[in-house]
MOPAC internal coordinates of N, CA, C and O (Angstrom, degrees):
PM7 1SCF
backbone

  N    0.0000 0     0.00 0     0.00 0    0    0    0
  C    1.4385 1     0.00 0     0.00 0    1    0    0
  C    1.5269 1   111.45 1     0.00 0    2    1    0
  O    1.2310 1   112.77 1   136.87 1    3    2    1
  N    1.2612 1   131.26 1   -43.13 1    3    2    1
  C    1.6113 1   139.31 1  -176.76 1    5    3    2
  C    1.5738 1    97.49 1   -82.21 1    6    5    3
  O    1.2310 1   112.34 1   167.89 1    7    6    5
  N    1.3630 1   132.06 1   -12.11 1    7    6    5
  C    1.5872 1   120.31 1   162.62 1    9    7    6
  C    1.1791 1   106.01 1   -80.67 1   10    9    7
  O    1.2310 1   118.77 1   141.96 1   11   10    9
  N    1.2453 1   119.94 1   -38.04 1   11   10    9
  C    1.8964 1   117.67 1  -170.60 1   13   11   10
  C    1.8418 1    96.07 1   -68.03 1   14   13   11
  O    1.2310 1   117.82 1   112.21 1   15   14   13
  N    1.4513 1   121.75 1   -67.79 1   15   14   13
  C    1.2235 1   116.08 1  -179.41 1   17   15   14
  C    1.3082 1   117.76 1   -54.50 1   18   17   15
  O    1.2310 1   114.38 1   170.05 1   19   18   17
  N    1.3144 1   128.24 1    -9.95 1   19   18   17
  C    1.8399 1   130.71 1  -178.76 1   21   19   18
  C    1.4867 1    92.90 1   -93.62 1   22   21   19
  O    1.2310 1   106.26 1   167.69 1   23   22   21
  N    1.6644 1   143.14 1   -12.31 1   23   22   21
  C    1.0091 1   144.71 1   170.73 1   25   23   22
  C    1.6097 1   110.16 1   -97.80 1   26   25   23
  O    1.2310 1   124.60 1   142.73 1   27   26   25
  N    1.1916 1   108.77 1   -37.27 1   27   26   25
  C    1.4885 1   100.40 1   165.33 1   29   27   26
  C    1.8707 1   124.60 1   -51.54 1   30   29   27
  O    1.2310 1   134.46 1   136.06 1   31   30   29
  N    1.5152 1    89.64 1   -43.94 1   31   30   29
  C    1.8599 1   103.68 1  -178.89 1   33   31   30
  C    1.7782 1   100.98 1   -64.29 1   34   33   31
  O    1.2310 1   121.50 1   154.32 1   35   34   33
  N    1.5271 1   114.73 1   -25.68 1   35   34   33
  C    1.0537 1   102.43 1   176.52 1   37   35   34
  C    1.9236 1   139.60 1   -81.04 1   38   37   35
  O    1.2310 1   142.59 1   147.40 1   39   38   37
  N    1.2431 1    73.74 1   -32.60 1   39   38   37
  C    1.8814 1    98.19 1   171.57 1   41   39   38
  C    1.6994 1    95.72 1   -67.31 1   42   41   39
  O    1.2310 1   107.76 1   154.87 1   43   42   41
  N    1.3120 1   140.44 1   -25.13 1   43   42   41
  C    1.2673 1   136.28 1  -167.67 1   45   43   42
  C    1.2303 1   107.24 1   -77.17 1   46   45   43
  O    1.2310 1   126.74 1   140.56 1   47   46   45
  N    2.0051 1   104.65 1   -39.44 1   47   46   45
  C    1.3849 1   117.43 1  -158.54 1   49   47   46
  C    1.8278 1    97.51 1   -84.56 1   50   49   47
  O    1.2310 1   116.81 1   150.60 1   51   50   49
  N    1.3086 1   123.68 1   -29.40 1   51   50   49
  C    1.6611 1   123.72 1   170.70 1   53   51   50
  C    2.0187 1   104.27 1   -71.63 1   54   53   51
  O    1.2310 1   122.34 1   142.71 1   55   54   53
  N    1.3524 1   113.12 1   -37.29 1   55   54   53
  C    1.0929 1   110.44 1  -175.04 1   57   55   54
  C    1.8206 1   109.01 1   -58.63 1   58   57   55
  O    1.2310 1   125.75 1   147.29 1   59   58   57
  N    1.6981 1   106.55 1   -32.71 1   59   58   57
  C    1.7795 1   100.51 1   175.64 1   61   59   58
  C    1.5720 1   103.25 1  -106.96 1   62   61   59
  O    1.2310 1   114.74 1  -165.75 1   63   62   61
  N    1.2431 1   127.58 1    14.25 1   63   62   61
  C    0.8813 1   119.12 1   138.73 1   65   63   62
  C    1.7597 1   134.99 1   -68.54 1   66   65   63
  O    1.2310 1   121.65 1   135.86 1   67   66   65
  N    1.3241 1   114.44 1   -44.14 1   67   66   65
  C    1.1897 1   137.89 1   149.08 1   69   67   66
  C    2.0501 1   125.55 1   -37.89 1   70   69   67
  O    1.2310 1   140.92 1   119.58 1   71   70   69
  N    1.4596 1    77.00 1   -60.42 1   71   70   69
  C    1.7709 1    80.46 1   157.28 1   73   71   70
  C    1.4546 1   116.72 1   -63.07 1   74   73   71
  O    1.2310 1   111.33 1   122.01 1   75   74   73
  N    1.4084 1   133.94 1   -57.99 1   75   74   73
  C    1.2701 1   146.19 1  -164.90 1   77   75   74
  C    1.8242 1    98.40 1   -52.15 1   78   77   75
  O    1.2310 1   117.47 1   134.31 1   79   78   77
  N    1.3689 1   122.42 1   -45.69 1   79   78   77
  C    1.0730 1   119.90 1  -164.53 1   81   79   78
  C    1.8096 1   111.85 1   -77.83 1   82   81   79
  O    1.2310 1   125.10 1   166.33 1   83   82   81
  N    1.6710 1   107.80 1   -13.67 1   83   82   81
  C    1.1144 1   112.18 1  -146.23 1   85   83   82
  C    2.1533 1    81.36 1   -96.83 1   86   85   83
  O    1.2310 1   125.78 1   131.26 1   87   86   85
  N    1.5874 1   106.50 1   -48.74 1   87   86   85
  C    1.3650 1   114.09 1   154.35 1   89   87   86
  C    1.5100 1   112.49 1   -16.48 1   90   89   87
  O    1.2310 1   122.56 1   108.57 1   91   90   89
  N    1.4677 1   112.69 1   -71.43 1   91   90   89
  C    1.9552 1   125.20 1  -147.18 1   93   91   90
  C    1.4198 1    79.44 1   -58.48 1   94   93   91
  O    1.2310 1   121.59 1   104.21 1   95   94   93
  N    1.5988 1   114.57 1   -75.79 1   95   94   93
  C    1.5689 1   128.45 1  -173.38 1   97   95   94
  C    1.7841 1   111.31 1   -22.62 1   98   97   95
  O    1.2310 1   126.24 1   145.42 1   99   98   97
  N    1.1957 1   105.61 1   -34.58 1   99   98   97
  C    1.5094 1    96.83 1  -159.32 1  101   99   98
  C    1.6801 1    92.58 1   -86.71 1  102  101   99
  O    1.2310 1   128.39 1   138.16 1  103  102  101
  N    1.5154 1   101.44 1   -41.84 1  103  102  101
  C    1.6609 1    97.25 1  -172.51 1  105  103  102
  C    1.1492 1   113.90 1   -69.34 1  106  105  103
  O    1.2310 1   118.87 1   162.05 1  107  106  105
  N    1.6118 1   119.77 1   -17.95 1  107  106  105
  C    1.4532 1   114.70 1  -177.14 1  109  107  106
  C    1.6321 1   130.61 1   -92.22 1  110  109  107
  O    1.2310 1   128.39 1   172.44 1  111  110  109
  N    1.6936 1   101.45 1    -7.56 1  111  110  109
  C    1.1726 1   134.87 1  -168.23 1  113  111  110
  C    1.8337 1   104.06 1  -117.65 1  114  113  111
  O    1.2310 1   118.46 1   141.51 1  115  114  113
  N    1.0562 1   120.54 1   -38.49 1  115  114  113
  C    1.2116 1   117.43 1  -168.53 1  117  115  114
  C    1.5895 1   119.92 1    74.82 1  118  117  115
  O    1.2310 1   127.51 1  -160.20 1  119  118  117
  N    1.1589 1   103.15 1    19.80 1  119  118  117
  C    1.8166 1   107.77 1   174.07 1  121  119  118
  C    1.2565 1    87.35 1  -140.39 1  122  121  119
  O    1.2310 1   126.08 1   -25.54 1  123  122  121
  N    1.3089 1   105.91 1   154.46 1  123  122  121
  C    1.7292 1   130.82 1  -148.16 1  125  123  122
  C    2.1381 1    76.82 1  -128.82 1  126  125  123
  O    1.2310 1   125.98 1   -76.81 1  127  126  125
  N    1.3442 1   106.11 1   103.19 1  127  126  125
  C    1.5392 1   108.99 1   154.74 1  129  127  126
  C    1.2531 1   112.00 1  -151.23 1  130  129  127
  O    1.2310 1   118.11 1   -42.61 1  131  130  129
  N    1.5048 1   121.20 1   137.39 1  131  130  129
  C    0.8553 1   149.36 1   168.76 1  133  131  130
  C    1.7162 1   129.10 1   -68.65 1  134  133  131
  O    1.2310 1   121.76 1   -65.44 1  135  134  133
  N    1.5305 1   114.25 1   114.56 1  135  134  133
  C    1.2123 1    87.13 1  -168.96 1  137  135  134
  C    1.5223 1   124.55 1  -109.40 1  138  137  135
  O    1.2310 1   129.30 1   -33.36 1  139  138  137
  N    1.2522 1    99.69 1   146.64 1  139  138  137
  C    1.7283 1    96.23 1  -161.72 1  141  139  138
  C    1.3777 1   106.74 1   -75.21 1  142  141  139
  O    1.2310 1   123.59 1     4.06 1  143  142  141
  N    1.2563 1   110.72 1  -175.94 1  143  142  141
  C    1.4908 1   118.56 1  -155.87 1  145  143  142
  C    1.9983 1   105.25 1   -93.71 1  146  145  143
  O    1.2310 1   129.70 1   143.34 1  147  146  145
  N    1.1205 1    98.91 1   -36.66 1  147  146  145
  C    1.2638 1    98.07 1   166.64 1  149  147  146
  C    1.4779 1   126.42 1   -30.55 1  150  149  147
  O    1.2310 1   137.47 1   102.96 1  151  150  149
  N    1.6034 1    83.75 1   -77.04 1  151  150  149
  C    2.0450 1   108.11 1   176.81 1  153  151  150
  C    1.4699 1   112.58 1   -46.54 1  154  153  151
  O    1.2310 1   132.08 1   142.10 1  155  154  153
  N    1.4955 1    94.28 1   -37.90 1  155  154  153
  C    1.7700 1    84.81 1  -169.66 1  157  155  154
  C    1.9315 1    88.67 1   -76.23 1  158  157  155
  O    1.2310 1   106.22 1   133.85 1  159  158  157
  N    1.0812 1   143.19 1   -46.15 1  159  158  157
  C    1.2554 1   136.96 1  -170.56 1  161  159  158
  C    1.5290 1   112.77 1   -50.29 1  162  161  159
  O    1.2310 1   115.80 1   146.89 1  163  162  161
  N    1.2634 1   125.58 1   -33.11 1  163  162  161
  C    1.4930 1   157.17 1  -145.87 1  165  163  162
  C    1.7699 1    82.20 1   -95.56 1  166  165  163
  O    1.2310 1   123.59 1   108.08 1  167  166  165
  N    1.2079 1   110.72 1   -71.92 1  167  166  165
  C    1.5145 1   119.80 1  -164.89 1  169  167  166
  C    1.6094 1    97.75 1   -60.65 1  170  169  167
  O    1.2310 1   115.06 1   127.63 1  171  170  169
  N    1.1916 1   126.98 1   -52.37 1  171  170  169
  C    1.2364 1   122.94 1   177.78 1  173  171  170
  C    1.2052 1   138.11 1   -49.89 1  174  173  171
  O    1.2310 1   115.67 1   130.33 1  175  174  173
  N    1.6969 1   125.83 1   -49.67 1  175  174  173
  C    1.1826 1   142.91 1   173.03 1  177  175  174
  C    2.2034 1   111.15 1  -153.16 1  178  177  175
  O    1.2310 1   128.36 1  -118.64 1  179  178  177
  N    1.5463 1   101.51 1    61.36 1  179  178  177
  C    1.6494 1    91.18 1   178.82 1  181  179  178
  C    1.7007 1   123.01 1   -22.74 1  182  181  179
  O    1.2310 1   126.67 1   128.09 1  183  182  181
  N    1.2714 1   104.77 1   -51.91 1  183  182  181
  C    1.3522 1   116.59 1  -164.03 1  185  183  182
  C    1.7469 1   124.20 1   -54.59 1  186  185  183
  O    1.2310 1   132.57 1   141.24 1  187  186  185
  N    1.2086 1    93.32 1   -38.76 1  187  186  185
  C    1.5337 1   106.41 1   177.16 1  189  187  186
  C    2.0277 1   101.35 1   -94.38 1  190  189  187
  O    1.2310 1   112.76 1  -178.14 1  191  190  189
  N    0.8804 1   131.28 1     1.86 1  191  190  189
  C    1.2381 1   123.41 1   145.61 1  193  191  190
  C    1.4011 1   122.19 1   -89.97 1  194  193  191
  O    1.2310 1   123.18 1   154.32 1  195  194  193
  N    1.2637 1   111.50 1   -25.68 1  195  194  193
  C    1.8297 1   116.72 1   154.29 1  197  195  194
  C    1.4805 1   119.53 1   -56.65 1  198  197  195
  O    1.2310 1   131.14 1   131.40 1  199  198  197
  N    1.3646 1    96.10 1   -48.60 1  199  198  197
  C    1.9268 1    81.74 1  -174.64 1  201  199  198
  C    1.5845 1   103.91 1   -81.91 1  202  201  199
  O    1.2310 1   112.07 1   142.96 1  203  202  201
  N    1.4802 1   132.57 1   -37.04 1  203  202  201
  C    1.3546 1   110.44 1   162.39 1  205  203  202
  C    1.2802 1   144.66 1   -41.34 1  206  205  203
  O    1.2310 1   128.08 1   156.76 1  207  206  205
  N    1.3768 1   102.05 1   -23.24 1  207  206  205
  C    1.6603 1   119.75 1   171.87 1  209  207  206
  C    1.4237 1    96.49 1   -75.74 1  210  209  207
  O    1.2310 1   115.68 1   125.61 1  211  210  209
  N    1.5927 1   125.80 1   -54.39 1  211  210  209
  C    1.6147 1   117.42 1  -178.72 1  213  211  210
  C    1.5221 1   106.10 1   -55.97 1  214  213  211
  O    1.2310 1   118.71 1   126.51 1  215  214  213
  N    1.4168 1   120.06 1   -53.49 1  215  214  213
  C    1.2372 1   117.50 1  -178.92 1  217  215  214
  C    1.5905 1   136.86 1   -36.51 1  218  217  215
  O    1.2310 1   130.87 1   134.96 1  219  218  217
  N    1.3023 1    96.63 1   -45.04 1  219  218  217
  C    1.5162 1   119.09 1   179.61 1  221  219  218
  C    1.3652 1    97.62 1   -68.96 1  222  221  219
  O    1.2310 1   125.45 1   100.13 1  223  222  221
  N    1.4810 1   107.14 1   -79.87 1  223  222  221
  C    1.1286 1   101.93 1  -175.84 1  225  223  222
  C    1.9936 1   141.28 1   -33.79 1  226  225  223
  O    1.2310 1   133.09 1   141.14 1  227  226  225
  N    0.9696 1    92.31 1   -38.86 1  227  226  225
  C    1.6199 1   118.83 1  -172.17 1  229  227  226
  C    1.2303 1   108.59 1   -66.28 1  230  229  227
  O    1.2310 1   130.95 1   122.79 1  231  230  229
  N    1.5818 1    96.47 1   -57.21 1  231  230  229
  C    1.9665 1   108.70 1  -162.63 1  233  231  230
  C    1.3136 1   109.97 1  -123.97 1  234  233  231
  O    1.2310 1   112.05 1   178.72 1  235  234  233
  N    1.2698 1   132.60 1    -1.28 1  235  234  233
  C    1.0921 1   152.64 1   151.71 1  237  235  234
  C    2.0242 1   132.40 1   -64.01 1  238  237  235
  O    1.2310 1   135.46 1    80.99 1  239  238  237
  N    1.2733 1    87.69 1   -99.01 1  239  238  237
  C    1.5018 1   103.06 1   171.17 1  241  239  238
  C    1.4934 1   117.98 1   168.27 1  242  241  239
  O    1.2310 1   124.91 1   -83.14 1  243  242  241
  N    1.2686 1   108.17 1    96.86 1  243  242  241
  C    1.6948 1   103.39 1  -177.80 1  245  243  242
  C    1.0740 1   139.08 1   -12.46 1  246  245  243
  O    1.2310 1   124.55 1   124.17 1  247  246  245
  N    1.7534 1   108.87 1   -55.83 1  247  246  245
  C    1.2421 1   111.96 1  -177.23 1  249  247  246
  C    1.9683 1   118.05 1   -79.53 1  250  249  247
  O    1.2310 1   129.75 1  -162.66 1  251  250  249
  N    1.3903 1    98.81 1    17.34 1  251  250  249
  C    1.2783 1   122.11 1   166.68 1  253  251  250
  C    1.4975 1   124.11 1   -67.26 1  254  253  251
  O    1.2310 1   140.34 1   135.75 1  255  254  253
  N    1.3036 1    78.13 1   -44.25 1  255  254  253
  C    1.8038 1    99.52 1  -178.22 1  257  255  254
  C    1.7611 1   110.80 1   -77.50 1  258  257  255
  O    1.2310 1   127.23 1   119.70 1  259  258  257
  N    1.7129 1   103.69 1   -60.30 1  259  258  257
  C    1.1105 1   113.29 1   174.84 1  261  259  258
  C    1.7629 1   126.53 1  -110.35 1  262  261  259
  O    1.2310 1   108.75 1   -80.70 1  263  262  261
  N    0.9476 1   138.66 1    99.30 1  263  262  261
  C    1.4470 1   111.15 1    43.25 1  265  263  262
  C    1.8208 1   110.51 1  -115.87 1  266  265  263
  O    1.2310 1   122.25 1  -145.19 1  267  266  265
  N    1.1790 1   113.30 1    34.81 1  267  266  265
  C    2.1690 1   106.81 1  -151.97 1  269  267  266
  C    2.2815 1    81.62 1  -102.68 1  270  269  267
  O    1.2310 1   134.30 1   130.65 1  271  270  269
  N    1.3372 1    89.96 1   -49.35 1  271  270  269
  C    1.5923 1    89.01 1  -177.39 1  273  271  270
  C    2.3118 1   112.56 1   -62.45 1  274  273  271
  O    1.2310 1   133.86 1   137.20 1  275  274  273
  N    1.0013 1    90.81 1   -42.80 1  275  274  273
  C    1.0994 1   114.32 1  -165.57 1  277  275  274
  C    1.7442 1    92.07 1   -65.39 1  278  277  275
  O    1.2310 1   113.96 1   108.34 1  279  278  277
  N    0.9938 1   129.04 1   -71.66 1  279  278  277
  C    1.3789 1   123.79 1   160.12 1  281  279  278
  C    1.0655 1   132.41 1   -25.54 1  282  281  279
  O    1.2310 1   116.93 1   115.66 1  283  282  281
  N    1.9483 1   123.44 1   -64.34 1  283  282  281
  C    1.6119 1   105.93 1   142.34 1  285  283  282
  C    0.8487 1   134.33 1   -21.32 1  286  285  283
  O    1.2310 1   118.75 1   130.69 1  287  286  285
  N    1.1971 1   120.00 1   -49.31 1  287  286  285
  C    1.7846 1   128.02 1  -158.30 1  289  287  286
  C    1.6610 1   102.60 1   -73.62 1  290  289  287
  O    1.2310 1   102.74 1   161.54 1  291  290  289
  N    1.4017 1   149.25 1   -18.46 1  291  290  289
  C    0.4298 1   153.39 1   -63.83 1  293  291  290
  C    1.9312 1   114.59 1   175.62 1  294  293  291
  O    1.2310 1   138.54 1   139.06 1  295  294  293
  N    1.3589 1    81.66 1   -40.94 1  295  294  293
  C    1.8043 1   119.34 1  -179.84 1  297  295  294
  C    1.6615 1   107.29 1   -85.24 1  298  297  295
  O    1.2310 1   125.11 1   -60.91 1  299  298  297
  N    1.2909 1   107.78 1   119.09 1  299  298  297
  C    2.0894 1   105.24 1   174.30 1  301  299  298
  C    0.9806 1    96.19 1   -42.68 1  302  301  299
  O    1.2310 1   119.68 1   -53.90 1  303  302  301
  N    1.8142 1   118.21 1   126.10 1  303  302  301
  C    1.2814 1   124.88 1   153.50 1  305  303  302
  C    1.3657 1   121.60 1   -63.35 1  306  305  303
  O    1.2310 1   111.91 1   176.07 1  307  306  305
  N    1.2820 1   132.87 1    -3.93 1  307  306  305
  C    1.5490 1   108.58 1  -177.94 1  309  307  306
  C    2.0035 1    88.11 1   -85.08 1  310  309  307
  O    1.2310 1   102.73 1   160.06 1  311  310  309
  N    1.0052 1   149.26 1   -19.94 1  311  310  309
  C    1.3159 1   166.52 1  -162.50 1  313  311  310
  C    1.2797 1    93.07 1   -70.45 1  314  313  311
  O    1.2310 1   118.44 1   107.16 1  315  314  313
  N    1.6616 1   120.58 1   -72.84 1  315  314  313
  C    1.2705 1   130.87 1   164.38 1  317  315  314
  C    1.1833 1   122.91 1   -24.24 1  318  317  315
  O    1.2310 1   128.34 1   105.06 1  319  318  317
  N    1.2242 1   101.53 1   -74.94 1  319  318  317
  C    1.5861 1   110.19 1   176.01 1  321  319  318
  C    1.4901 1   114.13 1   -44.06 1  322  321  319
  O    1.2310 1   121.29 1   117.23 1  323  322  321
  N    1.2644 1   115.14 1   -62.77 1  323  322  321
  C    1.6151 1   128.82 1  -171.98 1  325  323  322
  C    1.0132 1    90.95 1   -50.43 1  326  325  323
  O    1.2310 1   100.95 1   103.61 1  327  326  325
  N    1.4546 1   152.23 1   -76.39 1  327  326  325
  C    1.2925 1   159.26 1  -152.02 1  329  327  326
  C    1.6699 1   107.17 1   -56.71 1  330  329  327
  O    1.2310 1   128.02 1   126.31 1  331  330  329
  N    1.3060 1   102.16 1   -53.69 1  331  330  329
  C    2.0043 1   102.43 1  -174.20 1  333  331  330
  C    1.7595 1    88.98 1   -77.07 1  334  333  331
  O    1.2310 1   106.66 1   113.79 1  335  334  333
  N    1.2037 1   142.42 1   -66.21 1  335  334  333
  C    1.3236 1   108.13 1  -178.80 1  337  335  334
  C    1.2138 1   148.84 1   -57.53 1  338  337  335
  O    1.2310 1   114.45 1   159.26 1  339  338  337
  N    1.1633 1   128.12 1   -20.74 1  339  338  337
  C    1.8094 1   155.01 1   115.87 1  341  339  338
  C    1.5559 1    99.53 1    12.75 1  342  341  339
  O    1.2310 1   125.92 1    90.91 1  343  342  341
  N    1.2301 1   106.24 1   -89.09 1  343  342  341
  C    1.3602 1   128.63 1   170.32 1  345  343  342
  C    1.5928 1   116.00 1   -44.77 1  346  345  343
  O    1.2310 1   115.05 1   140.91 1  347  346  345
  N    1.1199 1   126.99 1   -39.09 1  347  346  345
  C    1.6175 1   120.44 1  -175.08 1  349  347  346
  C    1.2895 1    88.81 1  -101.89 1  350  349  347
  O    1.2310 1   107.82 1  -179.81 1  351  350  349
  N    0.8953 1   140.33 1     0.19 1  351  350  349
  C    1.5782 1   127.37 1   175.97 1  353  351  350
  C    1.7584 1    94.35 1   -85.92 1  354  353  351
  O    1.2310 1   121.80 1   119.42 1  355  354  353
  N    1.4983 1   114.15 1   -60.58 1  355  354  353
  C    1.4283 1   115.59 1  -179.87 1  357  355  354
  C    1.3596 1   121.80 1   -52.26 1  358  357  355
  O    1.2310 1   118.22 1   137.56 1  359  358  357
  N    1.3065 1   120.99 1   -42.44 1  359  358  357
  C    1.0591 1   142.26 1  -179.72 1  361  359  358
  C    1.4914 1   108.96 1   -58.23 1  362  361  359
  O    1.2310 1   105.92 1   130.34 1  363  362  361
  N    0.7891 1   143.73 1   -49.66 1  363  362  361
  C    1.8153 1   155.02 1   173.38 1  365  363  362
  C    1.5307 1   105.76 1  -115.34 1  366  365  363
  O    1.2310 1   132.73 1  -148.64 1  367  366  365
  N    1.4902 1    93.01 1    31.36 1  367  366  365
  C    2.3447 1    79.20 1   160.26 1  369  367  366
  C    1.3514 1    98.68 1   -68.69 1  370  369  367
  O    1.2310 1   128.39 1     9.37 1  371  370  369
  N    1.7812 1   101.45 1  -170.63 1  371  370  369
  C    1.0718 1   128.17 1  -173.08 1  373  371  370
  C    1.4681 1   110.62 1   -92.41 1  374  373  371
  O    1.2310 1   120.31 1   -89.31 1  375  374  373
  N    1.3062 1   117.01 1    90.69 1  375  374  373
  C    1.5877 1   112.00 1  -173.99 1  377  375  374
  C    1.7429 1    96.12 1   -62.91 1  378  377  375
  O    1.2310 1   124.00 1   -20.20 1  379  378  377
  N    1.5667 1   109.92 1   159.80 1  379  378  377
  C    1.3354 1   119.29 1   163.44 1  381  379  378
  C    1.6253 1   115.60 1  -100.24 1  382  381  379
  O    1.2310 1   110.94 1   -53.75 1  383  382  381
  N    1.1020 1   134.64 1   126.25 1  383  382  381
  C    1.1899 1   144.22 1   137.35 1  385  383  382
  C    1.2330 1   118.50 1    10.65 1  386  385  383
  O    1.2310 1   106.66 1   -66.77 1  387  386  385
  N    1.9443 1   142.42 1   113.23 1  387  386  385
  C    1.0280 1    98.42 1  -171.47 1  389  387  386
  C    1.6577 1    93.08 1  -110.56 1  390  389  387
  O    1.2310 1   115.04 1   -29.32 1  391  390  389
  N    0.9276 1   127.02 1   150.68 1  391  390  389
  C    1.6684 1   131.04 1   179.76 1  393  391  390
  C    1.4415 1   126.54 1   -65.42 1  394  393  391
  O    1.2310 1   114.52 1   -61.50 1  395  394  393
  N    1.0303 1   127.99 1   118.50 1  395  394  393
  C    1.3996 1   140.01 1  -167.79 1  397  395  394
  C    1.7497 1   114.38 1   -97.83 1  398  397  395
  O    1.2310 1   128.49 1   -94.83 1  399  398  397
  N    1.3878 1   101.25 1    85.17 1  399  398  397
  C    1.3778 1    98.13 1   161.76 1  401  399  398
  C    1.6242 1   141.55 1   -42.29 1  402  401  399
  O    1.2310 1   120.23 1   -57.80 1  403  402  401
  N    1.4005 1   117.17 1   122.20 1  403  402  401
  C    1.5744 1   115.17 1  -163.79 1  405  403  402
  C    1.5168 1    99.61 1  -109.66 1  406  405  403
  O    1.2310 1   126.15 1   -55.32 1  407  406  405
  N    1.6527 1   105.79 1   124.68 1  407  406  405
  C    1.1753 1   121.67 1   172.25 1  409  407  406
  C    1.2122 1   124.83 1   -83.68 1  410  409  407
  O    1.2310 1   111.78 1   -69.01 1  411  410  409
  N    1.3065 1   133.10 1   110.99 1  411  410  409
  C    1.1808 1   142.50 1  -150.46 1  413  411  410
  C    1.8521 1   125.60 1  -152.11 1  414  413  411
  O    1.2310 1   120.10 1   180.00 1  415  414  413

């Protein structure tokens, strides 16, 4: 449970990382764009977003890919990010204990 939430804090920390870069770009460029999650996946490693597209498609279900994947892809990744760690952070907080009164 404290690896999933130590991975949640992390997807948060790429998600403003992601923002931060999308910031520099705009101030350094003077156009304000956002970059979607695709491109940044694309820029990172093409290849393994190629065979997931075969993957899905193939052994999966096409319309998996297009239009439900394709839509993700598609969405500002720092958004992405923020959003899936959001969720695993909530998802595996730290419940509290609740106290059991003893009758006595």
């Amino acid at each position: 449970m404290i690896a999933v939430r130590l991975i949640g804090y992390l997807v948060v920390a790429v998600a403003f990382a992601v923002a931060a870069r999308d910031i520099v770009g705009a101030v350094a460029g003077g156009d304000w764009q956002m970059t979607a999650l695709g491109s940044l996946w694309f820029s990172l490693d093409p290849t393994s977003l190629n065979v997931t597209q075969a993957v899905t498609q193939r052994y999966l279900h096409p319309a998996l890919w297009d239009p439900v994947a394709i839509t993700l892809l598609r969405w500002p990744a720092a958004a992405v990010f923020a959003a899936l760690g959001i969720v695993l952070m909530a998802l595996f907080r730290k419940r509290r204990r609740r106290r059991t009164e003893q009758v006595g």
